[in-house]
FIVEX-402944 format. One record per atom (N, C-alpha, C, O): residue in one letter; y, z, x negated. Coordinates in steps of 0.2 Angstrom, whole numbers, plus 2048, in hexadecimal, padded with zeros to 3 digits. Each point is the difference from the previous one (the first is absolute). Example, Ala and Ser with C-alpha at 12.3 -4.5 7.8 and 13.67 -1.06 7.14 Angstrom:
% residues 2
A7E48277BE A806800804 A8068007FC A7FF8037FB S8067F9807 S8068017FC S805803804 S8068017FD 
END
This chain:
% residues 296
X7FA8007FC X806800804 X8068007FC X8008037FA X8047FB807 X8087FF7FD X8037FD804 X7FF7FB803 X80980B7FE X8057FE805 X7FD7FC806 X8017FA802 X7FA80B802 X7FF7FD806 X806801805 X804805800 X7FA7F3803 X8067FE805 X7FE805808 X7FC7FD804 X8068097FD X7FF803805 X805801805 X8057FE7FD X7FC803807 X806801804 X801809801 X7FC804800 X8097FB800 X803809803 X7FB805803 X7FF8057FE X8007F7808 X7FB801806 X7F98017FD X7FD805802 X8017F87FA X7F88027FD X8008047FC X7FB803800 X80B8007FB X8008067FD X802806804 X7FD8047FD X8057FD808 X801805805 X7F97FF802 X7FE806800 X7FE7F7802 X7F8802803 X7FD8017F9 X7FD806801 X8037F87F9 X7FE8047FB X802808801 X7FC8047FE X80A7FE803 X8028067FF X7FE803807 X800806801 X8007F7803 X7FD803808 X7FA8027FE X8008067FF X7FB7F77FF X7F98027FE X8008057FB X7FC8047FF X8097FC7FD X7FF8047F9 X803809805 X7FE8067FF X8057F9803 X804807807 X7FA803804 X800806801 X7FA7F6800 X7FC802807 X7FD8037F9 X8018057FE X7FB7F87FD X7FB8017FB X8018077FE X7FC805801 X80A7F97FC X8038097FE X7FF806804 X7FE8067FE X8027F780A X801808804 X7F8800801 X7FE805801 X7FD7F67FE X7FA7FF803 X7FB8047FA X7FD805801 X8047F87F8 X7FC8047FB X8038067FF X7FD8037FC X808800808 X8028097FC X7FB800807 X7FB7FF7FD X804802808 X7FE801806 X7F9801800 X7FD805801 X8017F57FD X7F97FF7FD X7FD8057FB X7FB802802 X8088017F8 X8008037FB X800807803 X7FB804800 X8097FE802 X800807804 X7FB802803 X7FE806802 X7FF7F47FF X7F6801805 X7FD8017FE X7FB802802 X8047FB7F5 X7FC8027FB X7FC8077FF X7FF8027FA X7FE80180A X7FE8067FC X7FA801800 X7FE7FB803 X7FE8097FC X7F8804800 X7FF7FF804 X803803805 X7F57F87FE X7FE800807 X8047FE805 X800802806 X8047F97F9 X8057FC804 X7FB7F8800 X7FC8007FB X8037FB808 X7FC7FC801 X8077F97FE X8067FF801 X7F37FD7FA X8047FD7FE X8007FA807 X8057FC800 X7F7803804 X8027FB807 X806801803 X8047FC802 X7FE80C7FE X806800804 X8068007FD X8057FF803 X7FA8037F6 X8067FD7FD X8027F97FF X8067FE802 X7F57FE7FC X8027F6802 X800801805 X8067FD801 X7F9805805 X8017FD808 X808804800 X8037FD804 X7FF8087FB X806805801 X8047FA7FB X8047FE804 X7FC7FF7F6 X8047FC7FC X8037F9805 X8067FF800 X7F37FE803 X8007FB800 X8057FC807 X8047FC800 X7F880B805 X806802807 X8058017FE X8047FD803 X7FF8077F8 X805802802 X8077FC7FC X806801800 X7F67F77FD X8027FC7FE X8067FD804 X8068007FF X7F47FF808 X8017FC804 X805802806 X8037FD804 X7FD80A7FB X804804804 X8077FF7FF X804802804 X7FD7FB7F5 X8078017FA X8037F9802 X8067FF800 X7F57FC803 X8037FA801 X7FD7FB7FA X8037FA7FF X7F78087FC X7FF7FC7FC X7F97FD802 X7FF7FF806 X7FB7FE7F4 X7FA800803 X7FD8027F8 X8037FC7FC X7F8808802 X7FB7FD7FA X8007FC7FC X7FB7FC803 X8068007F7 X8007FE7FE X7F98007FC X7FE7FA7FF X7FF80A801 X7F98017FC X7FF808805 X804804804 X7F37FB7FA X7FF806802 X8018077FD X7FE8007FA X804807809 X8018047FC X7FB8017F8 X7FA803801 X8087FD7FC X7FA8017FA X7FF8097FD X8058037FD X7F7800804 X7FD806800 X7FE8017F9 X7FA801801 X8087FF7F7 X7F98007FE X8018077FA X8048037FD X7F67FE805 X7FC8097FE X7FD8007F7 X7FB7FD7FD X80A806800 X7FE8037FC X7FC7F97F7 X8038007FB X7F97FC805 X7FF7FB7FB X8027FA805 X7FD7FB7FD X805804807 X8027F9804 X8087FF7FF X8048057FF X7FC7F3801 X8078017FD X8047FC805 X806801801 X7F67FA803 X8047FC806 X7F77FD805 X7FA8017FE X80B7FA809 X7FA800803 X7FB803805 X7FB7FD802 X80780A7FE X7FE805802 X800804808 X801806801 X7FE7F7804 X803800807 X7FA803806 X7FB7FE7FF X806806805 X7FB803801 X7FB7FA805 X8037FB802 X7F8807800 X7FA7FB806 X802802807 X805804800 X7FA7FB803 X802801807 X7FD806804 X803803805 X7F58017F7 X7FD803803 X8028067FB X7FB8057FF X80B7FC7FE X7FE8017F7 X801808801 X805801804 X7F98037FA X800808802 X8008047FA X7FC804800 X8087F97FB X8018017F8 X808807801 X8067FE801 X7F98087FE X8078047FF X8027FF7FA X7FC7FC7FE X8098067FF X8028027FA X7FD8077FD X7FF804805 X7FF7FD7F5 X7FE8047FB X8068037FD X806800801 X7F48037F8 X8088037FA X8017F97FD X7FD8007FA X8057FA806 X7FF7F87FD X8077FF800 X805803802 X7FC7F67F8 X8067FD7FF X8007FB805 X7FB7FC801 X80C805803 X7FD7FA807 X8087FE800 X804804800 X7FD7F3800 X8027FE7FC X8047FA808 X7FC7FB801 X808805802 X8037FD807 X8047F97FE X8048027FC X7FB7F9806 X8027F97FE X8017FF808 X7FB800803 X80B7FE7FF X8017FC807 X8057FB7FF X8058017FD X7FA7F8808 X8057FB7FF X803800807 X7FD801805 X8097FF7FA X8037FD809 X8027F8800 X8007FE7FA X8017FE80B X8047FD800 X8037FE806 X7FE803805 X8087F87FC X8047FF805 X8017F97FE X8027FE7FA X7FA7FE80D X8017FA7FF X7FD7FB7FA X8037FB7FE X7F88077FF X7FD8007F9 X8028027F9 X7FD7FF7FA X80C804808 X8068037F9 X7F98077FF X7FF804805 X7FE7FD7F5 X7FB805800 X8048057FB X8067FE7FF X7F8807800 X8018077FC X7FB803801 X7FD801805 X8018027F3 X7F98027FF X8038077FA X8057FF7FC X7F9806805 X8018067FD X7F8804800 X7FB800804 X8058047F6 X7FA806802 X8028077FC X8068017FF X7F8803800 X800808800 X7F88047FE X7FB7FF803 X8058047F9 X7FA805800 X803808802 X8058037FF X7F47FD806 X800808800 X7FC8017FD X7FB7FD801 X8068097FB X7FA8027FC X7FD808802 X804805800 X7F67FB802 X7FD806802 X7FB8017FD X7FD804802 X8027FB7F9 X7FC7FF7F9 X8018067F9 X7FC8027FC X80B7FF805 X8038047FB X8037FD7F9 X7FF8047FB X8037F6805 X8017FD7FB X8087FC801 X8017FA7FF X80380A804 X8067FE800 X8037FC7FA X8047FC802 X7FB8057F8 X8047FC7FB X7FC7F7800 X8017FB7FC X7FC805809 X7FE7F8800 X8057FC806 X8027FA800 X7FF80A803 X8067FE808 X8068017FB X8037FB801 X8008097FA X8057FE7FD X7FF7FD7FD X8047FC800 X7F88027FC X8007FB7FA X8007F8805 X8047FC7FD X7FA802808 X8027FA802 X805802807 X8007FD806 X8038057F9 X805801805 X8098007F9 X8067FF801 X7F78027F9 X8038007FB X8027F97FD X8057FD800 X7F48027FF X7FF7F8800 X8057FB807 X8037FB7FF X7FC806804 X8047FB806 X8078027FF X8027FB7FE X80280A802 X8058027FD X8037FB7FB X8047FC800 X7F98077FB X8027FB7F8 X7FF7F7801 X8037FC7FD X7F8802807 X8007FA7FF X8077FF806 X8057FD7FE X7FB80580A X8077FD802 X8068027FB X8067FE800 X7F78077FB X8097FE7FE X8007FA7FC X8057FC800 X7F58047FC X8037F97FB X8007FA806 X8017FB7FD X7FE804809 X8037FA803 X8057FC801 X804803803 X7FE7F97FB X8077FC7FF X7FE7F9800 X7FA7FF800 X80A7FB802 X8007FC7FE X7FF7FD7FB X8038027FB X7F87F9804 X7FD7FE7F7 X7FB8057FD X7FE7FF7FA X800808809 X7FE8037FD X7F57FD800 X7FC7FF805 X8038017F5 X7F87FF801 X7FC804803 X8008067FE X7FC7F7806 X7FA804804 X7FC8047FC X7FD806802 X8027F77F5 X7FC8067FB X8048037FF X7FE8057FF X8087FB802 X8038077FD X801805808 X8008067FF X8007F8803 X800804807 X7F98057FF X800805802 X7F97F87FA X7FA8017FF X8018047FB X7FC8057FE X80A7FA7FE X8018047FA X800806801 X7FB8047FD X8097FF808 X805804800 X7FB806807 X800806801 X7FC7F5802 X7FB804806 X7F98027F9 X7FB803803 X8047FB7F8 X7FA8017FC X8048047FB X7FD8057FF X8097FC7FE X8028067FD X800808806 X7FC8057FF X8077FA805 X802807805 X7FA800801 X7FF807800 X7F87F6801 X7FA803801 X7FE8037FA X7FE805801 X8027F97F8 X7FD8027FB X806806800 X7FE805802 X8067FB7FE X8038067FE X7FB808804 X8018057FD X7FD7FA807 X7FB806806 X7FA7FE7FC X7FB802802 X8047F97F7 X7FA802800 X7F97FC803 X7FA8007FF X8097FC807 X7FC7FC803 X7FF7F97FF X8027FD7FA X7FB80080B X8017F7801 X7FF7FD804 X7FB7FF804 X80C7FC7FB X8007FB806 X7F97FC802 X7FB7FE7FC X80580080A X7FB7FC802 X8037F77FD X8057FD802 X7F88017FB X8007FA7FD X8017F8803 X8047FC800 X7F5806805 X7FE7FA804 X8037FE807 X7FF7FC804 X80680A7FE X804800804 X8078007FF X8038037FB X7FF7FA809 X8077FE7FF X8057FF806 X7FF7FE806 X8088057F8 X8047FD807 X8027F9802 X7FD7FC7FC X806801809 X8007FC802 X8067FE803 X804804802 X7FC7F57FF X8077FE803 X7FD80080A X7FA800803 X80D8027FF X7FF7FD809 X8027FC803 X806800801 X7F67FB803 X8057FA805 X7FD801807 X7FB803801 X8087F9803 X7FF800807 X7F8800801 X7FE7FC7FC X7FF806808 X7FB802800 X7FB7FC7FA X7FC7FB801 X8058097FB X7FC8037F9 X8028047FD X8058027FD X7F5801802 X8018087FE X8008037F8 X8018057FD X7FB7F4803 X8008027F7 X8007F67FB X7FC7FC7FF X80B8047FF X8017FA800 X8048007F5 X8008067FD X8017F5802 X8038027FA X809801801 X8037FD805 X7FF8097F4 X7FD7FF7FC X7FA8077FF X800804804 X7FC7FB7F7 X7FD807800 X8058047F9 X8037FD7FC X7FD80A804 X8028047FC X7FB8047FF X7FD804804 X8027FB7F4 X7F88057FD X8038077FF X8068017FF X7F4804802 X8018077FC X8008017FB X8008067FF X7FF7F77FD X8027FE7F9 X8037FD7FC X7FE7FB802 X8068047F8 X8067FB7FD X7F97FC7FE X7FA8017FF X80B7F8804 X7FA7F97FF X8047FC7FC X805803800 X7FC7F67FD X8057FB7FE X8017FC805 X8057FE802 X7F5801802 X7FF7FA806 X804803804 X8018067FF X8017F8806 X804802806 X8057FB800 X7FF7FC7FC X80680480A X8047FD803 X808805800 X800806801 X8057F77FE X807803803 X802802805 X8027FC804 X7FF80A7FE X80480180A X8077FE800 X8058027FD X7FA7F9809 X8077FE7FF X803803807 X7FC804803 X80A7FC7FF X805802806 X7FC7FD805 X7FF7FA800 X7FE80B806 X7FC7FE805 X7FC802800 X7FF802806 X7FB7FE7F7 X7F88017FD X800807805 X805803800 X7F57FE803 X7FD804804 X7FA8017FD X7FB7FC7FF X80780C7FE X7F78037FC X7FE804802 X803803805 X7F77FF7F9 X7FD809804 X7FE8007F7 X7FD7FB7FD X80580C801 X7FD8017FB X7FD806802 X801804804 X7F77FB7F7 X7FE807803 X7FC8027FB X7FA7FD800 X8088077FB X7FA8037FB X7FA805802 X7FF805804 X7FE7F77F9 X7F8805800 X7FE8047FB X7FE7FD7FB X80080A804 X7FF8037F9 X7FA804802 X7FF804805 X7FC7FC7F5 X7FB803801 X7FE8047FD X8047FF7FA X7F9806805 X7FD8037F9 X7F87FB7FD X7FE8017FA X8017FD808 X7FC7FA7FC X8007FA7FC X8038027FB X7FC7F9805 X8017FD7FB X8047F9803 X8027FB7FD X800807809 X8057FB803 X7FD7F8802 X8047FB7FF X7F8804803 X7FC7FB802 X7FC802809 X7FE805802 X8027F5802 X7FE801807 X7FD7FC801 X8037FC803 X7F68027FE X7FC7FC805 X7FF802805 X800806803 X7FD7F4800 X7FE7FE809 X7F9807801 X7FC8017FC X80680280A X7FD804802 X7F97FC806 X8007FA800 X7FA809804 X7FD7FE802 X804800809 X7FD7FD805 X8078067FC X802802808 X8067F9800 X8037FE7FB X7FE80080D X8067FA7FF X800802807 X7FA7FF803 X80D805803 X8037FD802 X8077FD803 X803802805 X7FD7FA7F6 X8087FD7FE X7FF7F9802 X7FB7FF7FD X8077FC806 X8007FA7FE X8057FB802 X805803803 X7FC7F67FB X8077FF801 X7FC7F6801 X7FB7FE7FD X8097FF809 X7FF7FA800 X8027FA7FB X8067FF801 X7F67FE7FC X8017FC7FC X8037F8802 X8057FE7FE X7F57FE808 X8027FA803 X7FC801806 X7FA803800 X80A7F9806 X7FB801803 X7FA7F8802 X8017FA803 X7FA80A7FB X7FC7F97FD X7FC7FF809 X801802805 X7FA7FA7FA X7FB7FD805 X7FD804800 X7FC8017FB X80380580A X7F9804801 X7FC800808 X802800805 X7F87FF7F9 X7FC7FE805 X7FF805806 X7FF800806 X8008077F5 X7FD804804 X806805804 X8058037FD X7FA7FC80B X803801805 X8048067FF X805800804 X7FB8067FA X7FF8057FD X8068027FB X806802801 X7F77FC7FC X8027FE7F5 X8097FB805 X805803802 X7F97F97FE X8097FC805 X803805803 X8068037FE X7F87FF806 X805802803 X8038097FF X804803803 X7F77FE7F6 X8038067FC X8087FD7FC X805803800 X7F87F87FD X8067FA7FD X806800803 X8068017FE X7F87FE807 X8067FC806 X803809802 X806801801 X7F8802800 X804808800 X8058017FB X806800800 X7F58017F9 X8047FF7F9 X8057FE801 X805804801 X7FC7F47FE X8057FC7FF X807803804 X8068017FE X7F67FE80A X807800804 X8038087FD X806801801 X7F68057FC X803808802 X8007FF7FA X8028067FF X7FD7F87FB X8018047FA X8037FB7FB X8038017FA X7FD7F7809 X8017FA7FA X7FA8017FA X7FA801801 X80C7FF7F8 X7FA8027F9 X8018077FE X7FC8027FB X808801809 X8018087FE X7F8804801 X7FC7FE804 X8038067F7 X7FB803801 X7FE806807 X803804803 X7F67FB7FD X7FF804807 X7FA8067FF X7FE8017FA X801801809 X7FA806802 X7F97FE805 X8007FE806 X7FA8027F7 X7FD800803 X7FE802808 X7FD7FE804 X80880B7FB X801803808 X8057FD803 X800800806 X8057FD7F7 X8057FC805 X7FB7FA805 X8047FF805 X7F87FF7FC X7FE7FC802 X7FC807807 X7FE806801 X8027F4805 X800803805 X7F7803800 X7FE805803 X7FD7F47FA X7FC800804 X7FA8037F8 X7FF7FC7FB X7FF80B806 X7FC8027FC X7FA7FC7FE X7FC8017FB X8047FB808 X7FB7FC7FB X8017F87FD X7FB7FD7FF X80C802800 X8027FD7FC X7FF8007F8 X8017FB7FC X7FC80C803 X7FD7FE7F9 X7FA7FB7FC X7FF8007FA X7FE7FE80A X7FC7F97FF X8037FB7FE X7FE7FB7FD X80A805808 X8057FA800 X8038007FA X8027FB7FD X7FF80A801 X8038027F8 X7FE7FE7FC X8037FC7FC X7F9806803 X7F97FB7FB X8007FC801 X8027FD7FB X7FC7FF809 X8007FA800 X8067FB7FE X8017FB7FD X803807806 X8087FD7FD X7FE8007FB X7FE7FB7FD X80380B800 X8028017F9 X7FB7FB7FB X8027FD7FB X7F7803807 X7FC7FB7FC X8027FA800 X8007FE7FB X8047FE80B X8027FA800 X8077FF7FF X8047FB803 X7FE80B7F9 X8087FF7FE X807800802 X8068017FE X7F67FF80A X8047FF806 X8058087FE X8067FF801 X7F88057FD X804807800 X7FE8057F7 X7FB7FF7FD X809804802 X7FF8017F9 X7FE80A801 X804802804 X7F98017FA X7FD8057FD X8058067FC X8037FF7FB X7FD805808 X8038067F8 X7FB806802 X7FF803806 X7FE7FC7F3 X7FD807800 X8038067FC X8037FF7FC X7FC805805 X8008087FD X8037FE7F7 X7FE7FB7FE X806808800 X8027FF7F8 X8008057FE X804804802 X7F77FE7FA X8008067FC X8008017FA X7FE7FB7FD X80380A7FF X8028017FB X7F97FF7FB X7FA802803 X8077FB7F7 X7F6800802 X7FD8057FC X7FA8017FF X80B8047FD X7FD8067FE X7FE806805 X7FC8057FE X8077FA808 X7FE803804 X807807802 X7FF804803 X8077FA7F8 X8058057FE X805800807 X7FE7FD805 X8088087FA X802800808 X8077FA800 X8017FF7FA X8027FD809 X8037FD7FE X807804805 X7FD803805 X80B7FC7FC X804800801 X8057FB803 X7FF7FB7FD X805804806 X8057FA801 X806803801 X801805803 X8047F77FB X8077FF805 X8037F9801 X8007FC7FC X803803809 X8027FA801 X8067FF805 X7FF801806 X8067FE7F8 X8067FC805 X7FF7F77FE X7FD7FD7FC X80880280B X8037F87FF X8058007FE X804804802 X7FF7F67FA X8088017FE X8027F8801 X7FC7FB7FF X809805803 X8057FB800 X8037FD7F8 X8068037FE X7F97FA7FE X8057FE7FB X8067FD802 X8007FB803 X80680B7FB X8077FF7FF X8057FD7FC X7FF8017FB X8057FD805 X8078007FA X8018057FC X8027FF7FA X7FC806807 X8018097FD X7F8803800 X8008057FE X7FA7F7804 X7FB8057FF X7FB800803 X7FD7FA800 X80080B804 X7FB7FF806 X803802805 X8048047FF X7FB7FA808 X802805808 X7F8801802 X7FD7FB801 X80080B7FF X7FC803800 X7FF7FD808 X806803803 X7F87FB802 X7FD800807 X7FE803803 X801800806 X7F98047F7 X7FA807803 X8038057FE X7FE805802 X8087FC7FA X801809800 X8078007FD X8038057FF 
END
């Protein structure tokens, strides 16, 4: 992205969304505690989006303690919170203008990992400016982690936002890289550091329900279509929830999409040491003077 041609009106729904996000994750976060059911915290997130005037952008992502994103509860799912590092990621959007922020609560007892990437997101919007490098941005979020001691997650990265897409270029690494791209005036990011006490690295988990429409191809089975034909009109390519879907046994239809590409897959990302991971994440606006931060 460079000096996107946006109008006025699209940056005010960017910052519409980034307003509802803000009051929806402290809200969200407040429900966080001991024996509190991670179903009704996504469902209390998800409604109360919609209540704001917005709609979901992604599904709430929940993830406990070595997960790092992806992480959404089942429909039937009867999972509480423990003593764990639990880790809240929600997008809004309005009109497809998205805003994507996250937060940890830590019930774990390991508070210096919620500062160190809540530190990290801090240091990196300050160095935003115009011209400034996406590795240095990576620089500046992989100093403030090593300083605690820890480490960033690697294989994840922030990301640029456009009208209904949620994770679009440019990306911005948790670590100084030489590759990267300049932000120019306009560019819409979510940065969002990850830090672990392991070795900083995340693979694909065995649970997925995340998924998002890719194209909508030729599908025969009567089923499998007309799951499609829901997708499309209620969700476009933004990502969705397998309990979003009305009819509980639509997960055959899921599968099957997904085998024929028709819809794309996220599974579970976990840490692969099995260590706890962390996040923090705003959306910023690049400015003439810097960032306007939109979620908080």
């Amino acid at each position: 992205m460079s000096d996107v041609d946006l109008s006025a009106e699209q940056y005010e729904q960017y910052r519409e969304a980034g307003e509802i996000l803000e009051t929806v994750l402290a809200e969200a976060a407040d429900r966080v505690e001991v024996g509190a059911s991670h179903l009704e915290v996504a469902e209390f997130a998800e409604d109360r989006i919609e209540e704001l005037g917005g709609a979901p952008a992604f599904p709430v992502n929940i993830s406990i303690d070595e997960e790092a994103s992806h992480a959404t509860p089942a429909r039937d799912d009867e999972s509480v919170f423990g003593e764990e590092m639990v880790c809240l990621d929600i997008g809004v959007h309005v009109d497809g203008w998205i805003a994507d922020a996250a937060t940890t609560v830590d019930l774990s007892g390991n508070p210096e990992m919620v500062e160190a990437a809540e530190d990290a997101l801090a240091a990196a919007i300050d160095a935003v400016e115009p011209g400034v490098h996406t590795g240095e941005i990576g620089a500046e979020i992989e100093a403030a982690i090593d300083s605690y001691d820890l480490n960033p997650v690697v294989n994840l990265t922030g990301h640029g936002l456009a009208q209904w897409d949620a994770h679009t270029g440019p990306n911005v690494p948790n670590r100084g890289l030489d590759t990267g791209v300049e932000l120019q005036v306009g560019d819409v990011v979510a940065i969002e550091p990850f830090v672990t006490d392991g070795s900083g690295k995340v693979g694909e988990g065995s649970k997925t329900e995340i998924y998002s429409l890719v194209s909508e191809g030729r599908v025969r089975n009567r089923q499998a279509r007309q799951v499609m034909e829901t997708v499309a009109e209620a969700y476009r390519e933004l990502p969705f929830a397998a309990r979003w879907l009305d009819d509980a046994r639509a997960e055959m239809s899921l599968r099957r999409l997904t085998m024929n590409d028709v819809l794309r897959s996220y599974p579970v990302l976990k840490e692969q040491d099995g260590a706890l991971v962390s996040q923090a994440e705003h959306t910023i606006i690049v400015t003439e003077d810097g960032a306007e931060v939109t979620t908080g």
